[in-house]
OpenMM code with the backbone's topology and positions (N, CA, C; nanometers):
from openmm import Vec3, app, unit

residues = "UNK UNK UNK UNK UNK UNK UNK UNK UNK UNK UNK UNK UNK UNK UNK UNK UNK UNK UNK UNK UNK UNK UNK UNK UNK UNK UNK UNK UNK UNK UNK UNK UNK UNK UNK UNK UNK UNK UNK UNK UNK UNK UNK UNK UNK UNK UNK UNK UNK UNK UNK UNK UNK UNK UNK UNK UNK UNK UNK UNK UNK UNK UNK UNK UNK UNK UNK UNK UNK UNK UNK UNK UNK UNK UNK UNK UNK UNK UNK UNK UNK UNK UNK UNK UNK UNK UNK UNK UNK UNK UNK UNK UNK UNK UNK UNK UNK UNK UNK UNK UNK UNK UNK UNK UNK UNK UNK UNK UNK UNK UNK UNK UNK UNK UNK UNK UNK UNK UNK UNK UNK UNK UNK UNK UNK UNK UNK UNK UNK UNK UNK UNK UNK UNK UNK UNK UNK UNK UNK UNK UNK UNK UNK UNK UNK UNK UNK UNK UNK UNK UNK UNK UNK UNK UNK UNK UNK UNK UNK UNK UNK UNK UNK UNK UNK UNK UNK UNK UNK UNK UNK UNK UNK UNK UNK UNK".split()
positions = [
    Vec3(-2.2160, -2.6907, 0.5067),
    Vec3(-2.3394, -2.6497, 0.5696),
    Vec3(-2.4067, -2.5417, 0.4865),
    Vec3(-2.5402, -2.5751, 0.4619),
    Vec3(-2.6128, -2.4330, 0.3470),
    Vec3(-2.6474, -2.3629, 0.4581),
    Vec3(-2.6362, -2.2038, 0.3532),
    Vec3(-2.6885, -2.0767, 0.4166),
    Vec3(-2.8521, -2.1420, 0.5165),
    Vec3(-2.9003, -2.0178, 0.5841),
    Vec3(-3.0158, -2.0454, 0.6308),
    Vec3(-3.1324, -1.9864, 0.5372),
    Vec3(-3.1251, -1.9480, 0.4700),
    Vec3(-3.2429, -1.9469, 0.3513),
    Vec3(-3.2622, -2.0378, 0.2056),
    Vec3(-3.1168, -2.1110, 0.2204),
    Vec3(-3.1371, -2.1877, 0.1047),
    Vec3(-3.2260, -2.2926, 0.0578),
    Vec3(-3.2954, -2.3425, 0.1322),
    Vec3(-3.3976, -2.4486, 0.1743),
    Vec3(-3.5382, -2.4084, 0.1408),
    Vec3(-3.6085, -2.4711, 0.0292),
    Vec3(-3.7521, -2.3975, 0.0469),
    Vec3(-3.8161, -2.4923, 0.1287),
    Vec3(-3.9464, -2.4558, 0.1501),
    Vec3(-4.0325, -2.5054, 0.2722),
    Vec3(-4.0355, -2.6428, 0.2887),
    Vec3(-4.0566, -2.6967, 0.1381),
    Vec3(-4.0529, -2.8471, 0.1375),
    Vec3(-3.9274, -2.9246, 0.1827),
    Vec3(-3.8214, -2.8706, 0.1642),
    Vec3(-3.7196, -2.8940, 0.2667),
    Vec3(-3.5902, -2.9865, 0.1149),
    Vec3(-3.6391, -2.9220, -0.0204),
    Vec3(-3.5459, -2.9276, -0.1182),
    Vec3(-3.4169, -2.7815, -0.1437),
    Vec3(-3.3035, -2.7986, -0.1501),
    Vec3(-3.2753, -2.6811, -0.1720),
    Vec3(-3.3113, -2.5895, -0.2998),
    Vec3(-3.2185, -2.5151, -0.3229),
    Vec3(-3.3037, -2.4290, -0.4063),
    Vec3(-3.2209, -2.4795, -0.5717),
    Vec3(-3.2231, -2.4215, -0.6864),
    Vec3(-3.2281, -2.5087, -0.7823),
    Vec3(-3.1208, -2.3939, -0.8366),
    Vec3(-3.0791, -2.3983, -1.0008),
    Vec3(-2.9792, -2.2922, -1.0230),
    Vec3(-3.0584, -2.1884, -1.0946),
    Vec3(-3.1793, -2.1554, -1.1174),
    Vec3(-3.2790, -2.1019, -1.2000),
    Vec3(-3.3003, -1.9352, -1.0925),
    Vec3(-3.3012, -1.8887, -1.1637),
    Vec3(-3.4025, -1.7188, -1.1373),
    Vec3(-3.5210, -1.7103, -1.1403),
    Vec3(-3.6317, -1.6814, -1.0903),
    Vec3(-3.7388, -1.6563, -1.1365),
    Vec3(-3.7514, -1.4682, -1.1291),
    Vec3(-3.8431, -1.4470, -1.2677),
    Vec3(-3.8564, -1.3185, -1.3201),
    Vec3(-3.9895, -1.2946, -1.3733),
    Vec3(-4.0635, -1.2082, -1.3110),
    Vec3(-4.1961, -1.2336, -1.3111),
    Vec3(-4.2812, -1.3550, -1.3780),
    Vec3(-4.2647, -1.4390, -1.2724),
    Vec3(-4.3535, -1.5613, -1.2750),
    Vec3(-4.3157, -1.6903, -1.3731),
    Vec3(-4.2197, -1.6925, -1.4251),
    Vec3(-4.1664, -1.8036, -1.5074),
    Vec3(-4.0332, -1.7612, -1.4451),
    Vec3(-3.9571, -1.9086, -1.4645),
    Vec3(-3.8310, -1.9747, -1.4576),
    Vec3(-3.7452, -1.9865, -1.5502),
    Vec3(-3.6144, -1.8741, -1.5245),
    Vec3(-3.5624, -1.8727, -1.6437),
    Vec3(-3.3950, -1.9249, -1.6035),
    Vec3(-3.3471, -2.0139, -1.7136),
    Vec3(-3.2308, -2.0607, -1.6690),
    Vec3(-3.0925, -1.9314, -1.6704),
    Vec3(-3.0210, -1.8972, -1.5852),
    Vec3(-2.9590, -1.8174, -1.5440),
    Vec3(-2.8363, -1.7683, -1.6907),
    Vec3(-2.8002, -1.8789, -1.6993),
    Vec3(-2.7033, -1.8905, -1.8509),
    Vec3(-2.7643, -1.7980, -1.9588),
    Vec3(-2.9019, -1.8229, -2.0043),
    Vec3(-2.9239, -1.7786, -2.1181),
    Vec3(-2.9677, -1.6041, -2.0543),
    Vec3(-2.9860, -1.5782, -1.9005),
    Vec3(-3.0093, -1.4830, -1.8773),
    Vec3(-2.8961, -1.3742, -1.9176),
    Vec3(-2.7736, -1.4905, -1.8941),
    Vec3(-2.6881, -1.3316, -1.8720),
    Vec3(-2.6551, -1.3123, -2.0377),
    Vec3(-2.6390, -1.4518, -2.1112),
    Vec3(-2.6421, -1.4164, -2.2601),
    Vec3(-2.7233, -1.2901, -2.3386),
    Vec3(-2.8433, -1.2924, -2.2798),
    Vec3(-2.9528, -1.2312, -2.3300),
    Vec3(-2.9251, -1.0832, -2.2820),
    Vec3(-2.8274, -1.0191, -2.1490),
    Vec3(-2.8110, -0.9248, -2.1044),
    Vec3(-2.6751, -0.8726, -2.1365),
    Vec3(-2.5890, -0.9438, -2.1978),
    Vec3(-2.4247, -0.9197, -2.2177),
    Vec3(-2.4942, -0.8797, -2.4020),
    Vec3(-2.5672, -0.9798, -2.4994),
    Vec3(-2.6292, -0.9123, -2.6188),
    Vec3(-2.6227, -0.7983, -2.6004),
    Vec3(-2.8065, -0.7754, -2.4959),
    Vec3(-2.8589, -0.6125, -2.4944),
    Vec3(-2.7183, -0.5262, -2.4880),
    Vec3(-2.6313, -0.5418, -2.4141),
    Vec3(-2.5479, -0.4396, -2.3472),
    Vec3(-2.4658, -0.4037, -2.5277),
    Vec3(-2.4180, -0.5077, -2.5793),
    Vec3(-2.3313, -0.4960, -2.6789),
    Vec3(-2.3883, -0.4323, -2.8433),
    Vec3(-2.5414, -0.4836, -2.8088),
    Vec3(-2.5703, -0.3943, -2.9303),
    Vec3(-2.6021, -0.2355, -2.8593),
    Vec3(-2.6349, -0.2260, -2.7639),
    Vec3(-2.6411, -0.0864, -2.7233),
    Vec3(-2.4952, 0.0127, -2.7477),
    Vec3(-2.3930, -0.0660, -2.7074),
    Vec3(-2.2859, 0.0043, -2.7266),
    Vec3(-2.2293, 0.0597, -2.8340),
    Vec3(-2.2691, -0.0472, -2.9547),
    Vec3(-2.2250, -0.0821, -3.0469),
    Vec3(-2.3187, 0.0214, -3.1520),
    Vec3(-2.3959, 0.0358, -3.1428),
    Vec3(-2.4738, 0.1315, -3.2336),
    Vec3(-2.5267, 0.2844, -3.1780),
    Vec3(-2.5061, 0.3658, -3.2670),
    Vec3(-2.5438, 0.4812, -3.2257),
    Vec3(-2.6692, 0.5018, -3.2299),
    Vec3(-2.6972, 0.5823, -3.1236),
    Vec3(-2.8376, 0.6235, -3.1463),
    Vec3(-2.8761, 0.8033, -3.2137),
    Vec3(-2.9585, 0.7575, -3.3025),
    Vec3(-3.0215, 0.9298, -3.4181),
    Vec3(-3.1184, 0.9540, -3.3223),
    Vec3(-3.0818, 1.0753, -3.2387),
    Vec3(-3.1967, 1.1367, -3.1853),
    Vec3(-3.2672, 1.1714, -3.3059),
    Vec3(-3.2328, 1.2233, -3.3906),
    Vec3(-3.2777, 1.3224, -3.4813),
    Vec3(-3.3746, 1.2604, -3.5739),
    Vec3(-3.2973, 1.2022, -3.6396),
    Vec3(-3.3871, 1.0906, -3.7790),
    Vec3(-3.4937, 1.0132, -3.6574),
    Vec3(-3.6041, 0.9348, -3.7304),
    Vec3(-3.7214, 0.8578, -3.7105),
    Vec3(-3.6794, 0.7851, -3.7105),
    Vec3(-3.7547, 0.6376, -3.6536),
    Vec3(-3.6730, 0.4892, -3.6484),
    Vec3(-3.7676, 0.4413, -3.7428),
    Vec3(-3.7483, 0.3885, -3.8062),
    Vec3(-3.8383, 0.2805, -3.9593),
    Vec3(-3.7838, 0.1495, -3.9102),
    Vec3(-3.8714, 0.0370, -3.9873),
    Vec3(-3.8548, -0.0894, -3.9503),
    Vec3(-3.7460, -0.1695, -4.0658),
    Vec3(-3.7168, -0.0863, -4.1791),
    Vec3(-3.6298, -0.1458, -4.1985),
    Vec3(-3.5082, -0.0545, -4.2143),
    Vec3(-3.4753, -0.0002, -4.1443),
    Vec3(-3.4087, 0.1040, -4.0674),
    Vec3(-3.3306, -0.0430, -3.9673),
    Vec3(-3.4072, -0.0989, -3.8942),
    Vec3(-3.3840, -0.1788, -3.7651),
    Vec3(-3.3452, -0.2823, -3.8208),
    Vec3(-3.4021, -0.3557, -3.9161),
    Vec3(-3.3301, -0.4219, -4.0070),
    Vec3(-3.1698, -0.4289, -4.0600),
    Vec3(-3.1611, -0.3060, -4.1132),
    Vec3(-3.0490, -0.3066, -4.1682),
    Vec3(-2.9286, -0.3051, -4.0512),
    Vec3(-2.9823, -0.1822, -3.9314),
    Vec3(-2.9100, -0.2075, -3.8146),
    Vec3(-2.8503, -0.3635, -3.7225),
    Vec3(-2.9386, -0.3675, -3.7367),
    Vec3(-2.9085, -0.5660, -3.6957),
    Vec3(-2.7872, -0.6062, -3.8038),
    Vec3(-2.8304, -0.6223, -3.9179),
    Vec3(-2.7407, -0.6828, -3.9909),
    Vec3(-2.5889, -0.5860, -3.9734),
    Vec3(-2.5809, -0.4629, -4.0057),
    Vec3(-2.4737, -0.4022, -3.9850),
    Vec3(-2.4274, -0.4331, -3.8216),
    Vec3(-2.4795, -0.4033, -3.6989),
    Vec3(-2.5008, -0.4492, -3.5703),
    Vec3(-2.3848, -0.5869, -3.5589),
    Vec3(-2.4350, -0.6864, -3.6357),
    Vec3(-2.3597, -0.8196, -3.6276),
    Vec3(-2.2454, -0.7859, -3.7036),
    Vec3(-2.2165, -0.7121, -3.8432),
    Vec3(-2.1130, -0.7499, -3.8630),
    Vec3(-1.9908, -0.6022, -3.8317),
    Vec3(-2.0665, -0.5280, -3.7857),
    Vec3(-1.9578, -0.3836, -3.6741),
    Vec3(-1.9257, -0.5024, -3.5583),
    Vec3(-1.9825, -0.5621, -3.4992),
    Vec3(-1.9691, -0.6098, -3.3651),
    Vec3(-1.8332, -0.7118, -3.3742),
    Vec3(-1.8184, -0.8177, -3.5105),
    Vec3(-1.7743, -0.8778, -3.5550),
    Vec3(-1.6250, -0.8050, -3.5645),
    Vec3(-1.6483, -0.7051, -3.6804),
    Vec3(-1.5122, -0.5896, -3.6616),
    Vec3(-1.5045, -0.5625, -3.5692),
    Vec3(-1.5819, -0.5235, -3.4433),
    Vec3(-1.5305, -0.4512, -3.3111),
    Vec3(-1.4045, -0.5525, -3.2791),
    Vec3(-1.4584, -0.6609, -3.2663),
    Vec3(-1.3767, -0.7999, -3.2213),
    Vec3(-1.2656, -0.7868, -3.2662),
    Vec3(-1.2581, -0.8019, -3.3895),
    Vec3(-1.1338, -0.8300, -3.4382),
    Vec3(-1.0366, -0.6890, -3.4417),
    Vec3(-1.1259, -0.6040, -3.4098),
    Vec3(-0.9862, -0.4461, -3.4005),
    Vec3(-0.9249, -0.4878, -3.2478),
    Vec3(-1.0301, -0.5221, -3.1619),
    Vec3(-0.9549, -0.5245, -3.0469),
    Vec3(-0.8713, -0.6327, -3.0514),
    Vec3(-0.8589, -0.7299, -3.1044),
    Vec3(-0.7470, -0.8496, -3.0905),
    Vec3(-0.6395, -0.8235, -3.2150),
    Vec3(-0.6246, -0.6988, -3.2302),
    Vec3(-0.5506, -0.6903, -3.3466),
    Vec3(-0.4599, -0.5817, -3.2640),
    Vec3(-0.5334, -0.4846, -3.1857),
    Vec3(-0.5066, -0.3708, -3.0931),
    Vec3(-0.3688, -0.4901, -2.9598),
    Vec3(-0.4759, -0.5838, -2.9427),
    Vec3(-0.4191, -0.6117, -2.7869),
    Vec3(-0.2481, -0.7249, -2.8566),
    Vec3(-0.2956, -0.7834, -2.9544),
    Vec3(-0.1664, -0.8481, -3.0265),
    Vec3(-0.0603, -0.7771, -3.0270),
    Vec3(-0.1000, -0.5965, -3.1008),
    Vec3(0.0182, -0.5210, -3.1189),
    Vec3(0.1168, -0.4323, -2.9647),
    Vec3(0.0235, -0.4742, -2.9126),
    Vec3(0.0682, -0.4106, -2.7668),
    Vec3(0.1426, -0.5078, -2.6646),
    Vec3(0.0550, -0.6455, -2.7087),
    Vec3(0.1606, -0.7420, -2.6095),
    Vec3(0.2813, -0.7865, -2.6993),
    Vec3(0.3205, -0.7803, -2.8469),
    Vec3(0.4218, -0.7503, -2.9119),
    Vec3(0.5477, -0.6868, -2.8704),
    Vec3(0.4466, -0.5380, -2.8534),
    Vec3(0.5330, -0.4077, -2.8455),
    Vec3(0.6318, -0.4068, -2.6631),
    Vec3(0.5146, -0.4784, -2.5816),
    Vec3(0.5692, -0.5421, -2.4423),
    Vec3(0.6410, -0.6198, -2.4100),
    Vec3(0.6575, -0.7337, -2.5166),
    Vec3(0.7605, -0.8234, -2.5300),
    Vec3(0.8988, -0.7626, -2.5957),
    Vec3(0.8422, -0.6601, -2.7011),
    Vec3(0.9933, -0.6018, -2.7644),
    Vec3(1.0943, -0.5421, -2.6157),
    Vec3(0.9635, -0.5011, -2.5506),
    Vec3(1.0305, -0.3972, -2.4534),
    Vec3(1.1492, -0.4257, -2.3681),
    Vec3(1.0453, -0.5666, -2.3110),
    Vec3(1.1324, -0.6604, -2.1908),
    Vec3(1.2661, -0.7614, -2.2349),
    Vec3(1.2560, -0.7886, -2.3746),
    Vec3(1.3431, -0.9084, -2.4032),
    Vec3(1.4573, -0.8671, -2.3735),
    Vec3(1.5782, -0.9376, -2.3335),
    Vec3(1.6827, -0.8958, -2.3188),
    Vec3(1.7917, -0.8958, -2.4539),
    Vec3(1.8674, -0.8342, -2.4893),
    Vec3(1.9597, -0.8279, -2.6306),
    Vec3(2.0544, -0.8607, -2.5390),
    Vec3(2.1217, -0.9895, -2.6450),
    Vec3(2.2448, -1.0613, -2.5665),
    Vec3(2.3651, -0.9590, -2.6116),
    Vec3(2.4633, -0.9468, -2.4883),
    Vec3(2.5748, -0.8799, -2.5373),
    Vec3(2.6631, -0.9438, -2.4654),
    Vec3(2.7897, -0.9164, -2.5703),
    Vec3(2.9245, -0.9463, -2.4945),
    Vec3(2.9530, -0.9453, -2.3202),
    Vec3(2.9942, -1.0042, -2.2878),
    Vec3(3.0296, -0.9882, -2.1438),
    Vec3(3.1296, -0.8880, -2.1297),
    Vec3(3.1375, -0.8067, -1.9981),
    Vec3(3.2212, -0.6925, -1.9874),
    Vec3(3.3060, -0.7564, -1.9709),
    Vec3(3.4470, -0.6892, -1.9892),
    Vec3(3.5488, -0.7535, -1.9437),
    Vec3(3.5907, -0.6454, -1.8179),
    Vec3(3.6989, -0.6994, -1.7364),
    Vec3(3.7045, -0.6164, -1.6214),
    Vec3(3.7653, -0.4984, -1.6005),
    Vec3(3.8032, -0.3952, -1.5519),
    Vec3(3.9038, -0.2996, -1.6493),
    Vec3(4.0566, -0.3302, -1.5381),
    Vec3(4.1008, -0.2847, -1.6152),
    Vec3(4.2764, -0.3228, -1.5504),
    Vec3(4.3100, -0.1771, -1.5198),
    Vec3(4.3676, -0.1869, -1.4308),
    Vec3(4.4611, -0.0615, -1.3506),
    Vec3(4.5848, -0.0976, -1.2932),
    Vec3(4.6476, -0.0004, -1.3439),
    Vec3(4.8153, 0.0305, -1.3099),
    Vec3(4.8182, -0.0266, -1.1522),
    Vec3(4.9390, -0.1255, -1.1375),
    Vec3(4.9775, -0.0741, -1.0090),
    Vec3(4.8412, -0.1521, -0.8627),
    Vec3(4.8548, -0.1604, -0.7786),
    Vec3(4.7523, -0.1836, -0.7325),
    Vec3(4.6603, -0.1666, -0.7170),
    Vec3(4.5408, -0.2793, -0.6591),
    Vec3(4.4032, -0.2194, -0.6397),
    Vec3(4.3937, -0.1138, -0.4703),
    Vec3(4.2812, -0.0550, -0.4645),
    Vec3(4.2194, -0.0460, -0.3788),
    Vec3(4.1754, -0.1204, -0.2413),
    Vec3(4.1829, -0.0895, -0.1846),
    Vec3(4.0734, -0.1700, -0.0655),
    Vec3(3.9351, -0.1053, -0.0166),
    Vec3(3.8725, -0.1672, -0.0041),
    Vec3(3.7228, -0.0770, 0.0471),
    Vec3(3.7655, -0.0680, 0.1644),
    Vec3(3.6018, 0.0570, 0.2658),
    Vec3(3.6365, 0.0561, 0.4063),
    Vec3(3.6099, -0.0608, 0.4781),
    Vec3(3.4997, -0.1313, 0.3777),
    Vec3(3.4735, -0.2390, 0.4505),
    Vec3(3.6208, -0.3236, 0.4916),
    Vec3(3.6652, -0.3442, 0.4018),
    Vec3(3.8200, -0.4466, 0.4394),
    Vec3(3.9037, -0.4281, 0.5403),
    Vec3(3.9385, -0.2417, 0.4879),
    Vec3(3.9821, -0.1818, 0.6021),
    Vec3(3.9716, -0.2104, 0.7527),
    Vec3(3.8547, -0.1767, 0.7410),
    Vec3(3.8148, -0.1984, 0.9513),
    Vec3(3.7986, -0.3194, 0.9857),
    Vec3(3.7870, -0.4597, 0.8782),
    Vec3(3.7533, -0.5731, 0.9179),
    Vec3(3.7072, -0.6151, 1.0677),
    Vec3(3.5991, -0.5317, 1.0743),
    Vec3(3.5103, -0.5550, 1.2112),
    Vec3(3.4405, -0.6223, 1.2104),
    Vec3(3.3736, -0.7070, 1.1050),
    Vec3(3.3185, -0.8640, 1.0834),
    Vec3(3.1714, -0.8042, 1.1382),
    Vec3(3.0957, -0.9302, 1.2249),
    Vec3(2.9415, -0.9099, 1.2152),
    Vec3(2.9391, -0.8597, 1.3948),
    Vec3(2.9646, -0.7138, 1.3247),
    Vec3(2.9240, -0.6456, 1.4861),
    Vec3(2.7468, -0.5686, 1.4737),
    Vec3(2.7000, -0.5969, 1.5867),
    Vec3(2.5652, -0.5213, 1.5985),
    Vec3(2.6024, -0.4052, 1.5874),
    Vec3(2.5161, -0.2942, 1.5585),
    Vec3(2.5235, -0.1591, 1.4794),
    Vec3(2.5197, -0.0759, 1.6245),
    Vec3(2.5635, 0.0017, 1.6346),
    Vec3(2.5708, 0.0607, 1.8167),
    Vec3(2.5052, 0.2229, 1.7819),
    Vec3(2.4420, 0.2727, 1.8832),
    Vec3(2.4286, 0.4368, 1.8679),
    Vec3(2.5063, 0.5173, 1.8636),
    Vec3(2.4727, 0.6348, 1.7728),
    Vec3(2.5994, 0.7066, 1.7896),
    Vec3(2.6535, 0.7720, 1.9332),
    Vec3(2.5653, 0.7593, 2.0132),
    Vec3(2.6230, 0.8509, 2.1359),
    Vec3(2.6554, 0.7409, 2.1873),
    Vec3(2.6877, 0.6155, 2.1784),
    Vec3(2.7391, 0.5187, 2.2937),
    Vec3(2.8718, 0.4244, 2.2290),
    Vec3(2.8627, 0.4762, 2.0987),
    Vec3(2.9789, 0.4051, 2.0027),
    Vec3(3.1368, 0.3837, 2.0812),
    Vec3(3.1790, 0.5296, 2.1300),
    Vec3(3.2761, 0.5587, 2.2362),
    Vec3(3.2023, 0.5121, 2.3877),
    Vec3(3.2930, 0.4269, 2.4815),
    Vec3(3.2695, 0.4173, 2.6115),
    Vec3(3.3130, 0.4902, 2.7245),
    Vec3(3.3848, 0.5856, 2.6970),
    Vec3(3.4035, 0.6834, 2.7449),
    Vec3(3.2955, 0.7490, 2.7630),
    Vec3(3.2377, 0.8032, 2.6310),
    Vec3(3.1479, 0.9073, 2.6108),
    Vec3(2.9582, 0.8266, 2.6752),
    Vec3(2.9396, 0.7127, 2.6431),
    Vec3(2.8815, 0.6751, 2.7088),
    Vec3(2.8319, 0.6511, 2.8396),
    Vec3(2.9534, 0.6150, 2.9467),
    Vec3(2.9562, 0.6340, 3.0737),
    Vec3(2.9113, 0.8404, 3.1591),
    Vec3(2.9820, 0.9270, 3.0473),
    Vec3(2.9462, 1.0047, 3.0525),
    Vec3(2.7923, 1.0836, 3.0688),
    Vec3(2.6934, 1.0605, 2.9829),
    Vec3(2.6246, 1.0319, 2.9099),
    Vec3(2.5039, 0.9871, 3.0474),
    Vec3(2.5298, 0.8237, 3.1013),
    Vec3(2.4784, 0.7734, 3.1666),
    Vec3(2.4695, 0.8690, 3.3438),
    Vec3(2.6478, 0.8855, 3.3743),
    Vec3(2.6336, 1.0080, 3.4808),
    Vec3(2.5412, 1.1030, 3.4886),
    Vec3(2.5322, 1.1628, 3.3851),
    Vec3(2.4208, 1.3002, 3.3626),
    Vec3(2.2937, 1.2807, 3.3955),
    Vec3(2.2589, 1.1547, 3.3044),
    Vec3(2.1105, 1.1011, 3.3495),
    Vec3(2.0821, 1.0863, 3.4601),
    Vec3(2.2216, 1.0030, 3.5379),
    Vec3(2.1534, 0.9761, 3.7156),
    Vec3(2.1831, 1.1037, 3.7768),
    Vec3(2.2592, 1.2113, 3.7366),
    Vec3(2.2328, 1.2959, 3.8517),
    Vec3(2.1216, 1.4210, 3.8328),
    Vec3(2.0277, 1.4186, 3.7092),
    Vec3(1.9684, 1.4741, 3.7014),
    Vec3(1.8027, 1.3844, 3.7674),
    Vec3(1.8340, 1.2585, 3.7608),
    Vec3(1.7283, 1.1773, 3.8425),
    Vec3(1.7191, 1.2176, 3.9781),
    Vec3(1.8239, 1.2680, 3.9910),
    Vec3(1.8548, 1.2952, 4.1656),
    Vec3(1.8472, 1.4076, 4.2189),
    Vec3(1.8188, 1.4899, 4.0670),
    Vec3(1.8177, 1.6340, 4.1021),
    Vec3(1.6204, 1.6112, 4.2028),
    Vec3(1.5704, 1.5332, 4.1020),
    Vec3(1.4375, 1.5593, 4.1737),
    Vec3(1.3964, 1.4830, 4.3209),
    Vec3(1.4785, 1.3926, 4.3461),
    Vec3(1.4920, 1.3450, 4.4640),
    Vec3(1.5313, 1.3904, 4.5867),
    Vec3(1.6478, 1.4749, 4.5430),
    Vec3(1.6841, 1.5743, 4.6817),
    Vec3(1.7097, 1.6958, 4.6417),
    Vec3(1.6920, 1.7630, 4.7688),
    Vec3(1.7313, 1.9277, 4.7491),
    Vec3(1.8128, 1.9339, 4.7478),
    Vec3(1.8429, 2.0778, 4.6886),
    Vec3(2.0020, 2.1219, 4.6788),
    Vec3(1.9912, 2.1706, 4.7690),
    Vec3(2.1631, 2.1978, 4.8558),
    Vec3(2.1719, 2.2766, 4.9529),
    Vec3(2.2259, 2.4382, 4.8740),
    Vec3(2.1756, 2.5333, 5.0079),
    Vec3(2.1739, 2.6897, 4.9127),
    Vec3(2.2781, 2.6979, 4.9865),
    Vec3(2.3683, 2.7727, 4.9614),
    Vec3(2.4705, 2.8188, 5.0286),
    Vec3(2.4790, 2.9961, 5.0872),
    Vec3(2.4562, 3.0192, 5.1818),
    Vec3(2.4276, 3.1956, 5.2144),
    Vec3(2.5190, 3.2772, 5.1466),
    Vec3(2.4534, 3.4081, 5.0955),
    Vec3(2.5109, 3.4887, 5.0024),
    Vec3(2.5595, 3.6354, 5.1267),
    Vec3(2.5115, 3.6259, 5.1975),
    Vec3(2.5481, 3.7475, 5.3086),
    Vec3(2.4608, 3.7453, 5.4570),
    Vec3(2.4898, 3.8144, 5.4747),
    Vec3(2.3513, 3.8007, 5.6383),
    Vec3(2.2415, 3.7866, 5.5604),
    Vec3(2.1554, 3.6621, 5.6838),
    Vec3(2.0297, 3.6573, 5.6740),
    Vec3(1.9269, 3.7673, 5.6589),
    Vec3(1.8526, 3.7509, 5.5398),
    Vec3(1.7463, 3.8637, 5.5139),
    Vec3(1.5876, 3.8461, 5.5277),
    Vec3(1.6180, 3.6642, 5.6151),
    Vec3(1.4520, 3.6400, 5.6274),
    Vec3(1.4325, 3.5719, 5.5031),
    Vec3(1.2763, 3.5145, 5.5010),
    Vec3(1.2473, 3.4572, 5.3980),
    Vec3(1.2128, 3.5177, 5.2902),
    Vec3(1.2609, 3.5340, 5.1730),
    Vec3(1.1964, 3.6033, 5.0590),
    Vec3(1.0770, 3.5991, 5.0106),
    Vec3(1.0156, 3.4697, 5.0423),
    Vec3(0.8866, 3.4198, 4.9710),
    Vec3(0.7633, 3.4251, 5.0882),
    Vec3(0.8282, 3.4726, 5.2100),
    Vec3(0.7766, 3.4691, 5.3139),
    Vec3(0.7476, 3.2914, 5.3789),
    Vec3(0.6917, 3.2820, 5.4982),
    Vec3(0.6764, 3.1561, 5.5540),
    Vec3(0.5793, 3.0700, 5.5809),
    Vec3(0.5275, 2.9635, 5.5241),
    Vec3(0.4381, 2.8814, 5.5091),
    Vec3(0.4351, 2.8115, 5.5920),
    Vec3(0.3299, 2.8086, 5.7088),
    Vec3(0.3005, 2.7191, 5.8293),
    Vec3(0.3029, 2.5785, 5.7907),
    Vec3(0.1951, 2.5499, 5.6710),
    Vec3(0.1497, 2.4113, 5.6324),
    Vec3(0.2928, 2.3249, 5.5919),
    Vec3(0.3731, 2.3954, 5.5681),
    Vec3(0.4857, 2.3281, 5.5323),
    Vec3(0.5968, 2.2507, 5.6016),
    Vec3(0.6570, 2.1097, 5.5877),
    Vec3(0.7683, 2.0797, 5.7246),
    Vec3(0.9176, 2.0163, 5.5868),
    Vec3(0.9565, 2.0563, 5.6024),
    Vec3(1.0824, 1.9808, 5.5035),
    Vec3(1.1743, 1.9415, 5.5783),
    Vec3(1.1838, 1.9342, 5.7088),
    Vec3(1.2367, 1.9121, 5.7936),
    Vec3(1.2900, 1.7190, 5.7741),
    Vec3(1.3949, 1.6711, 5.8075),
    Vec3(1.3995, 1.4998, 5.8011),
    Vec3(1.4017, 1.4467, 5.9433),
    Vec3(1.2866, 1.3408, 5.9761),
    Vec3(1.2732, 1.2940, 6.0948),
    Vec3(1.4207, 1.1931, 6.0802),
    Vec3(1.4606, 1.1825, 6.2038),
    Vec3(1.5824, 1.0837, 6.2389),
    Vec3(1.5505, 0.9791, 6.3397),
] * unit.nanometer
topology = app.Topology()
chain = topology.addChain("A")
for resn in residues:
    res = topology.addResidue(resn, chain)
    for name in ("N", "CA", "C"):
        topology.addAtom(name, app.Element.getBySymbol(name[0]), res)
């Protein structure tokens, strides 16, 4: 499906051409003509200083083409020695195979062998022990419960009245 502007009025689409003030220019030779400009610009210095003469511009062109020519070829001479120097880097140098080393007497065992606990899921450390876990779990529920019920106070000597004094609005009382 074409965009919604691709269509001119007559109802042809549109063609591969640019237009640039008032002539039709094929797009190819555009960008040729703009990748040039860019390369002789780069490529030559500019003399604030000295005057420009016409065969001044002359000679520039000709030098122009054949600096540009050398530019070329330094850089593929540059990028050769570097993907060289990248290949020296990476290649591998074949060597002998290690041999294994020998030790007196027996081997070792790892811990892995040791505990031969095979494919156990990985547990937390605070629940690893079930002891300590059940523990653990107690605490939680009775601190859940702390907020659920009151503690009972136990009297420290004769009644001295309320300390905080007594709040009408209040009933903590449990209906039965």
């Amino acid at each position: 499906m074409a965009k919604k502007g691709s269509q001119k009025k007559d109802g042809s689409s549109r063609s591969g051409k640019r237009k640039t003030r008032g002539e039709y220019v094929d797009p190819q030779n555009m960008d040729d003509d703009i990748d040039s400009f860019h390369k002789q610009r780069d490529i030559i210095p500019l003399d604030v200083d000295a005057g420009i003469e016409s065969d001044k511009n002359d000679d520039m062109e000709e030098d122009a083409d054949s600096s540009e020519n050398d530019l070329y070829e330094q850089v593929k001479q540059k990028r050769a020695a570097k993907l060289a120097a990248k290949a020296e880097i990476y290649t591998r140098t074949s060597a002998p195979p290690s041999l294994p080393e020998t030790a007196d007497g027996k081997r070792h065992i790892t811990y892995q062998i040791e505990k031969n606990r095979g494919l156990t899921r990985p547990r937390n450390k605070l629940t690893k022990n079930p002891r300590k876990k059940y523990r653990t779990k107690h605490d939680k529920a009775q601190k859940r419960r702390l907020g659920q019920v009151r503690q009972i106070k136990k009297p420290s000597g004769p009644y001295g009245g309320e300390s905080s004094g007594i709040n009408a609005r209040i009933s903590r009382s449990i209906r039965l």
